[in-house]
C-alpha positions as CSV (number, residue, x, y, z in Angstrom):
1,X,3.7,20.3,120.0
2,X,2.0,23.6,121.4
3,X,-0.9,20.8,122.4
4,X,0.9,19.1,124.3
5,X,1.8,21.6,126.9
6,X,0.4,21.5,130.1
7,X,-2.5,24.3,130.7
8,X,0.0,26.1,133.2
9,X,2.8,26.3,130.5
10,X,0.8,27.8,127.6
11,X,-0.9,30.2,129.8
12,X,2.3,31.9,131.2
13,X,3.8,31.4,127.1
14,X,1.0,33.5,126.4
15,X,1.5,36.0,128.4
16,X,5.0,36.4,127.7
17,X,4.1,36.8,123.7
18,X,1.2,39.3,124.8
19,X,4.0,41.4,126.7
20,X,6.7,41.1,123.9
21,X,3.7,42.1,120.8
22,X,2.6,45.3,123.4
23,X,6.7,46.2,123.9
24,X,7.0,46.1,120.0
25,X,4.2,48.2,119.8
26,X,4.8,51.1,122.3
27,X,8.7,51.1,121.2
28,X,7.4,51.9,117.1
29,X,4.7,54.3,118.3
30,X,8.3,56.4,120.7
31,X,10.1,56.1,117.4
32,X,6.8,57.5,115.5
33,X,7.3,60.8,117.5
34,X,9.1,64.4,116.5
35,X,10.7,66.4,119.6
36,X,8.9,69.4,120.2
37,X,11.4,72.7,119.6
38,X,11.9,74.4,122.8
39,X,10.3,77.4,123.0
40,X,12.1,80.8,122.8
41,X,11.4,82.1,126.1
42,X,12.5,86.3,125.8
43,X,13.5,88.5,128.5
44,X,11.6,91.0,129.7
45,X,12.6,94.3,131.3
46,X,12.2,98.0,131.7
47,X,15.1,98.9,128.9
48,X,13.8,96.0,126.4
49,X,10.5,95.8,124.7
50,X,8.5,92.9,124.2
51,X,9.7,91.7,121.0
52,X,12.6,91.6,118.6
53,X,11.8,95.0,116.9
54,X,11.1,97.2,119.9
55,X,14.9,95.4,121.3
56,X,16.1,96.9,118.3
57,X,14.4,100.4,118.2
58,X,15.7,100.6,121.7
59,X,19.2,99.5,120.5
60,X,18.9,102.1,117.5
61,X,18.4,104.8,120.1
62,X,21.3,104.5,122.6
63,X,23.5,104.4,119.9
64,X,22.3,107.6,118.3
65,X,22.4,108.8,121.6
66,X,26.0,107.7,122.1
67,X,27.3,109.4,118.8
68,X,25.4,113.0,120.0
69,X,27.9,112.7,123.2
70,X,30.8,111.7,121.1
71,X,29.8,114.5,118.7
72,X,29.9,117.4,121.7
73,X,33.6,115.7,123.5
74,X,35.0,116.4,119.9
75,X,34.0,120.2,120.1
76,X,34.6,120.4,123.7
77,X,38.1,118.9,122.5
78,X,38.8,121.2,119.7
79,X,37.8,124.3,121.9
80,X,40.5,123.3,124.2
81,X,43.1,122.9,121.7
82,X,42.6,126.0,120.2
83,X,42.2,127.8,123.5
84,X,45.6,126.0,124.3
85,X,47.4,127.5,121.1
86,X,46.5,131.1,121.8
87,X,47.7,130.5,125.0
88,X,51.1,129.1,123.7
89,X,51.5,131.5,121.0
90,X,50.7,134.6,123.5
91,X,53.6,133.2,126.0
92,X,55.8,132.9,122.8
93,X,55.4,136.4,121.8
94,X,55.8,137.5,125.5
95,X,59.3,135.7,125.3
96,X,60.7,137.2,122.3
97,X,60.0,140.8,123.6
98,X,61.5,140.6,126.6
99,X,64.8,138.7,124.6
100,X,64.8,141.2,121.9
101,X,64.8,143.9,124.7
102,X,67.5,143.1,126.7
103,X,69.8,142.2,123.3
104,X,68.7,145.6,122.7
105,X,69.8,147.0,126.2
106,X,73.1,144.6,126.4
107,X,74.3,146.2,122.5
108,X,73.2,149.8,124.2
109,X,75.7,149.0,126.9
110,X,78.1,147.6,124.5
111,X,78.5,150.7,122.7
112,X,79.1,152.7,125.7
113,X,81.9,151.2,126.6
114,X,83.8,150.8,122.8
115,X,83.0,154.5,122.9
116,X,84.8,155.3,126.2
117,X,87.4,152.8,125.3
118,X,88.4,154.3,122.1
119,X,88.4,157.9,123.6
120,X,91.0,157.2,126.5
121,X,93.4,155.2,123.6
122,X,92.6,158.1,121.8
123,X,94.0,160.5,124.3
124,X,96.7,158.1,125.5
125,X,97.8,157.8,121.8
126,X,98.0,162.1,121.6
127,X,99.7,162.1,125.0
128,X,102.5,160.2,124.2
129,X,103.5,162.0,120.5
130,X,106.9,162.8,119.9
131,X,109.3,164.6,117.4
132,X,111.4,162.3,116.1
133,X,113.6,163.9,113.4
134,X,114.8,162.1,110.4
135,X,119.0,162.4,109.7
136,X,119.7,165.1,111.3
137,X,122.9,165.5,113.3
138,X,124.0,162.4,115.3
139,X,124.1,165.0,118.5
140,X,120.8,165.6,118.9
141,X,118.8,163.1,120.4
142,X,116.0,160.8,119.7
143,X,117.3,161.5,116.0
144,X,116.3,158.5,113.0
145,X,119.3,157.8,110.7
146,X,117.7,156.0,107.7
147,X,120.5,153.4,106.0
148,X,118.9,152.1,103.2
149,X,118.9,148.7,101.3
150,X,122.4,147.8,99.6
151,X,120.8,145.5,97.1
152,X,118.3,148.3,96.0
153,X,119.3,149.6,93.0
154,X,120.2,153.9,93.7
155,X,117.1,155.1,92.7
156,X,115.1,152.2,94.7
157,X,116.9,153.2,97.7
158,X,116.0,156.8,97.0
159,X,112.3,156.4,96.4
160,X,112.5,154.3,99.4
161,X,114.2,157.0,102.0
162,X,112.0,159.5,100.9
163,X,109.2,157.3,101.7
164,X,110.5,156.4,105.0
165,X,111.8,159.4,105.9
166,X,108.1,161.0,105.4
167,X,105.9,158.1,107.3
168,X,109.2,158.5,109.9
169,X,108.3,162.4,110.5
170,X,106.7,162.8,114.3
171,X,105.0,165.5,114.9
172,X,102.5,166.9,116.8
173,X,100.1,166.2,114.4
174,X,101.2,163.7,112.8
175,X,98.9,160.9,113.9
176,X,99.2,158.7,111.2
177,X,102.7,157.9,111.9
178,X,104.2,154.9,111.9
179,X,104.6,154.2,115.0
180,X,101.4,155.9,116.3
181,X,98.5,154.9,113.8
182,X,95.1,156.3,114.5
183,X,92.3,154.1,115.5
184,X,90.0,155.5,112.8
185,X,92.1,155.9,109.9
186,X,94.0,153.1,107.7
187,X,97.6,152.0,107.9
188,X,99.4,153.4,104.6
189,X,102.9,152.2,106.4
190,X,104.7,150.5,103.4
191,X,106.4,148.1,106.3
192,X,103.0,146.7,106.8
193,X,102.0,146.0,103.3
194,X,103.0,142.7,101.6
195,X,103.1,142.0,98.3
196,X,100.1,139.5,97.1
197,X,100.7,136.4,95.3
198,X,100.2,136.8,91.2
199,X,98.8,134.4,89.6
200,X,100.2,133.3,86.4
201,X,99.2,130.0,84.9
202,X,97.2,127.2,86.1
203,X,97.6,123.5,85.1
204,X,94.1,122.1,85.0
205,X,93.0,118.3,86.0
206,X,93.6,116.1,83.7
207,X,96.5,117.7,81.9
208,X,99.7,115.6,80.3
209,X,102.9,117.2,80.8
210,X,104.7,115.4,78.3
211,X,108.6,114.4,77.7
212,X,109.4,114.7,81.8
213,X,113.2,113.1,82.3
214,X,113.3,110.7,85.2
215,X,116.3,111.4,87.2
216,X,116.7,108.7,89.6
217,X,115.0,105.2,88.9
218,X,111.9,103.8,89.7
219,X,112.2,101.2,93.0
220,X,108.5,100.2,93.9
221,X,108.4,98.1,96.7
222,X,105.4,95.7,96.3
223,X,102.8,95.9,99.3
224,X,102.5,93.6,101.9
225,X,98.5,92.9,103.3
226,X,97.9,96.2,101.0
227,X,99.9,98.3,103.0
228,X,103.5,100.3,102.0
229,X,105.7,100.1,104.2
230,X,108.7,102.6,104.0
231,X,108.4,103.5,100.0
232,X,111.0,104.5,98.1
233,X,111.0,108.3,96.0
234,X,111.9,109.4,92.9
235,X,112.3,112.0,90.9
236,X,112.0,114.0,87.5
237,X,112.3,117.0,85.2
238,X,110.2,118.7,83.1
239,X,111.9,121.3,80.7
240,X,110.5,124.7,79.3
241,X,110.2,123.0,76.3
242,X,108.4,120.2,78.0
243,X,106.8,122.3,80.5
244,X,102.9,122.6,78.4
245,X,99.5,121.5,79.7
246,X,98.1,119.8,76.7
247,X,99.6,122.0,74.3
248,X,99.5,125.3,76.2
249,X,103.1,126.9,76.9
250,X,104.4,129.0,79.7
251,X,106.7,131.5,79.2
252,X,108.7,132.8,81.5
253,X,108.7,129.3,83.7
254,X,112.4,127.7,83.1
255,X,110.9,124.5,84.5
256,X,109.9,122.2,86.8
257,X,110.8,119.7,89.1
258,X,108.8,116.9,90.5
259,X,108.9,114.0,93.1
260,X,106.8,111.4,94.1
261,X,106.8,107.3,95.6
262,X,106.7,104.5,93.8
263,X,105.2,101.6,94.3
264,X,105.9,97.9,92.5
265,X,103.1,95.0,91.1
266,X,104.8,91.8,91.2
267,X,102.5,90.0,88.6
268,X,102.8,92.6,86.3
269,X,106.6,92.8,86.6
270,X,105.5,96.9,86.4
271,X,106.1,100.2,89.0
272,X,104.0,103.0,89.4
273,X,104.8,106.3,90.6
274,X,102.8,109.2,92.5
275,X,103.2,112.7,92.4
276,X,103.9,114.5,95.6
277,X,105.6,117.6,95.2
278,X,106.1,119.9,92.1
279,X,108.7,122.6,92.0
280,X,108.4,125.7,89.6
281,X,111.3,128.0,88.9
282,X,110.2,131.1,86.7
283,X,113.1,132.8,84.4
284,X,114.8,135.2,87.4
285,X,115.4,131.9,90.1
286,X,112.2,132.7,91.8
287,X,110.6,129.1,93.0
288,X,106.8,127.9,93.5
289,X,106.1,125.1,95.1
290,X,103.0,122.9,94.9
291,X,102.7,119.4,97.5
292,X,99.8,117.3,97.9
293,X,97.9,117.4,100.9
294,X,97.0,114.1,101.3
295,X,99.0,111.0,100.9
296,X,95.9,109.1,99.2
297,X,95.4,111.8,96.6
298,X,98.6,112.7,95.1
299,X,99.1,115.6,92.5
300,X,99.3,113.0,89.5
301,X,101.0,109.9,88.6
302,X,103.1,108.5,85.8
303,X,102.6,106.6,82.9
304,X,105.0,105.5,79.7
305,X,105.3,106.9,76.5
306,X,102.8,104.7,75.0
307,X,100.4,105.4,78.1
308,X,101.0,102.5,80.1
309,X,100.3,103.5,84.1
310,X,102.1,100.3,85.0
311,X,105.6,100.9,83.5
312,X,107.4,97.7,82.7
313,X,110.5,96.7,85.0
314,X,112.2,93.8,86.5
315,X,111.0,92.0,89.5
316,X,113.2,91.0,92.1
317,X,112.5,88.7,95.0
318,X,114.8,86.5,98.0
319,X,111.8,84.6,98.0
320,X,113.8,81.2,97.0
321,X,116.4,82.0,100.0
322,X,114.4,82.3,102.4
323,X,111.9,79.7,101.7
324,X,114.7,77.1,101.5
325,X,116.6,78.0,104.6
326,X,113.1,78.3,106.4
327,X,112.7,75.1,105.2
328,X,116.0,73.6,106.2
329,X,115.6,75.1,109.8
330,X,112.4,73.7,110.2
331,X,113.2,70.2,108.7
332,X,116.3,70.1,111.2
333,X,114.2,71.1,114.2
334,X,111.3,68.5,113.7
335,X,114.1,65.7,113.0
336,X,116.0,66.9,116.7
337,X,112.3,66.4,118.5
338,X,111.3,63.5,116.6
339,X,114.6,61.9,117.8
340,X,114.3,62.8,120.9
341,X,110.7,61.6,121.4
342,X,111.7,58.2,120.3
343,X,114.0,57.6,123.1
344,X,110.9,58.5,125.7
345,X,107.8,56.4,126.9
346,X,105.0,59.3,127.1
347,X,101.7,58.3,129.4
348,X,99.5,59.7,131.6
349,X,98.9,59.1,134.8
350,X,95.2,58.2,136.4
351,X,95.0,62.2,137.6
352,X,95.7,63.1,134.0
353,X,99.1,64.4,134.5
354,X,101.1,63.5,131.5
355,X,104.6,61.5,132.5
356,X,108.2,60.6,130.3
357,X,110.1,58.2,130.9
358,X,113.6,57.1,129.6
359,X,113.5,54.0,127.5
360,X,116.4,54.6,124.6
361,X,119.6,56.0,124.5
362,X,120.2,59.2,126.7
363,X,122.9,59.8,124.3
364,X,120.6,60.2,121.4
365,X,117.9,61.9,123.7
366,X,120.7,65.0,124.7
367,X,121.7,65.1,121.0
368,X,118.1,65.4,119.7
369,X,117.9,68.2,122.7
370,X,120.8,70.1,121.6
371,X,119.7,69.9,118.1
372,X,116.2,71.3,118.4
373,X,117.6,73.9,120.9
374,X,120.0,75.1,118.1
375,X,118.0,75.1,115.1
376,X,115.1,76.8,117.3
377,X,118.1,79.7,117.7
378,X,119.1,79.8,114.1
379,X,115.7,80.0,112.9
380,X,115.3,83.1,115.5
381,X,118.3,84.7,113.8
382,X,117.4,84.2,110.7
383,X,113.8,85.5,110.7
384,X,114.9,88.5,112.2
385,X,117.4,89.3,109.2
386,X,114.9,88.3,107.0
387,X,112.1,90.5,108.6
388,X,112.9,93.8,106.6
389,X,113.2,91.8,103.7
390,X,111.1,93.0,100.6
391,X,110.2,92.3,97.1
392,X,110.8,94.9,94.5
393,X,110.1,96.5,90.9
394,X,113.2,98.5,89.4
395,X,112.5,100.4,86.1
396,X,115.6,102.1,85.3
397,X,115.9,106.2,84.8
398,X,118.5,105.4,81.6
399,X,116.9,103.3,78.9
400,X,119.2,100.0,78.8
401,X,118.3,100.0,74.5
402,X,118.8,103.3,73.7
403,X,120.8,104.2,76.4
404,X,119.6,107.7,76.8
405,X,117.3,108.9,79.7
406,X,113.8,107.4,80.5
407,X,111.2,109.6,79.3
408,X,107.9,109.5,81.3
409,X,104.4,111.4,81.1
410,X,102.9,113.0,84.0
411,X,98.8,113.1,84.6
412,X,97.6,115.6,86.4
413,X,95.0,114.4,88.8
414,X,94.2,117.8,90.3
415,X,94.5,121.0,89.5
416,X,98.2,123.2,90.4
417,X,98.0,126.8,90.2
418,X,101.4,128.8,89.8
419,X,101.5,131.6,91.3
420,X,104.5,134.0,91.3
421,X,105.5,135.5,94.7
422,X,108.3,138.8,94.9
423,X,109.3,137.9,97.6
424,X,109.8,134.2,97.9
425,X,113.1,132.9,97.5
426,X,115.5,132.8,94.9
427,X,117.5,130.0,93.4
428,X,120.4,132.4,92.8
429,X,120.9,136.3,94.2
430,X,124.0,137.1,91.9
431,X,122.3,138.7,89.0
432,X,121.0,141.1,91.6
433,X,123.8,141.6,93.4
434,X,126.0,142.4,90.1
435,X,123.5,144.7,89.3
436,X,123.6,147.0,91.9
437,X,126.9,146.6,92.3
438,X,127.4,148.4,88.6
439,X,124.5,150.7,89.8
440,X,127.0,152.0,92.7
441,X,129.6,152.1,90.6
């Protein structure tokens, strides 16, 4: 086949398979070949060296050069700082002197003055002495008649003019008086001394006062949203028989009498009841009382005989009334409207604005109207009544078995002193009175 090509043809075939053979060959000898690495072409200055060590001794000596300056800023620093304490300690000290000096100099003046001060009173006070005798002759004047105390007993009153009558003696010496007391010396006027409370027992926290005799009965309102609105009080004795603090008598206290607030717990069917005040009246009619200062923390509470703080009672509620007629009202006002809607055609209008129109009976319509408008009043009446309205607990102060008295206990909560005052009032004066009254006699 090749043979029978004409001369031209196999030449130029030739060629072509010469030119293909000498591609082949030049692309296998490219592919034969490894790129050459790029050589590492190094920067050369004054500050670097000609090779990697040299960089790095040059590296190694700026930094060492670098910490030497950070080194001398620290003590340049700490030089300052202390510099700048001395400084603030030097204007500190400067300061209290000159404060401490003129405290000094405003006490110096001070002193001056009280001393000039209490001189002229002095003066003034020496000035103005009189002679004021005591019961002598209504003629002469600016002359004391002493009347002494009728309930005194005769040698009370005595004692007591002869005191009088001696701190009442003006003369022109007599500085101490009572009505011109020196400055410098203290007040021995028996006017001006009152007696001091004496204390006599003390009923600790967490005492029992046992056997106290409830006198009216226990009403606890139960709270509404934990609040007590209005409470109701009660109150109880204690008797000098009862009258101990776990076991500990006190003579000489006839008794005691205590109030307090109760409050109810309607699932327990139970009241309790607070301490607030506690009365004491000691053997002669002289009274002590003791009241809480806080309405959260009362004086004590109560509790039953068997130790119950929740003493059992009966529970009383107008729950049932008033949830059926507020149920009746409100059933009879949404039957009035409902009738009344049904005799209206309610739409709305392409603005939005809502529209009725008449479409029943206007019979039934004003008789719906009149309805809802009168229920609507009742109901108004009626929560008003009802708006004071309150459930209860009521333990009775006579024991419906027995029928005797309710006995209670009473737990301290904090700690009562009783303390006996002379001159505090008296439950009854008559034993004094009859006694000086035989005295005179």
């Amino acid at each position: 086949m090749f043979k029978q090509l004409s001369r031209t043809t196999r030449w130029f075939a030739g060629i072509i398979i010469v030119v293909l053979i000498v591609t082949i060959i030049m692309i296998a000898i490219a592919g034969n070949q490894r790129p050459q690495a790029p050589q590492a072409h190094y920067i050369r200055d004054n500050a670097s060296a000609d090779n990697k060590v040299e960089a790095l001794k040059t590296m190694t000596a700026d930094l060492i050069a670098v910490e030497n300056n950070n080194k001398k800023l620290q003590q340049t620093i700490t030089s300052l700082q202390a510099h700048n304490q001395a400084v603030i300690d030097q204007f500190k000290g400067s300061i209290n002197a000159k404060v401490q000096q003129a405290v000094q100099q405003l006490q110096a003046q001070n002193a001056k003055q009280q001393a000039v001060f209490d001189t002229r009173l002095k003066q003034s006070a020496q000035a103005s002495v009189q002679h004021y005798p005591i019961n002598m002759n209504g003629e002469q004047q600016h002359a004391f008649i002493w009347v002494s105390d009728v309930s005194q007993s005769t040698q009370q009153r005595t004692l007591t003019t002869h005191k009088h009558s001696s701190a009442l003696t003006f003369g022109n010496n007599s500085v101490g008086s009572l009505l011109h007391i020196d400055n410098d010396q203290p007040s021995t006027n028996h006017f001006q001394k009152k007696p001091h409370l004496q204390p006599r027992y003390t009923i600790p926290v967490n005492a029992t006062l046992t056997g106290a005799t409830l006198m009216t009965p226990l009403v606890g309102r139960v709270p509404i949203d934990g609040k007590l609105p209005s409470p109701y009080h009660f109150k109880l004795v204690l008797s000098a028989n009862n009258l101990t603090a776990n076991g500990y008598p006190m003579p000489g206290v006839k008794g005691a009498v205590m109030s307090g607030i109760a409050s109810g717990d309607m699932l327990g069917s139970c009241a309790r009841g607070s301490i607030e005040s506690i009365t004491f009246i000691f053997n002669d009619g002289t009274i002590s009382t003791t009241q809480a200062k806080d309405d959260h923390a009362p004086l004590g509470y109560l509790s039953s005989t068997t130790g119950n703080p929740c003493i059992a009672g009966t529970f009383h509620s107008d729950a049932g009334i008033f949830l059926g007629a507020q149920m009746g009202l409100a059933g009879a006002e949404g039957y009035a409207n409902a009738l009344t809607s049904s005799q209206y055609m309610h739409s709305v209008t392409p603005e939005g604005r809502p529209i009725s129109m008449l479409i029943g009976q206007a019979n039934k319509a004003a008789v719906g109207q009149a309805g809802a408008a009168a229920t609507q009043a009742a109901q108004t009446w009626w929560n008003r009544r009802v708006q004071n309205s309150f459930d209860y607990v009521y333990v009775p102060n006579v024991n419906p078995k027995t029928g005797r008295p309710m006995k209670v206990v009473v737990n301290i909560m904090q700690q009562i002193p009783i303390n006996y005052d002379p001159t505090a009032r008296k439950v009854s004066y008559e034993q004094a009175l009859q006694n000086d009254s035989e005295q005179l006699d």
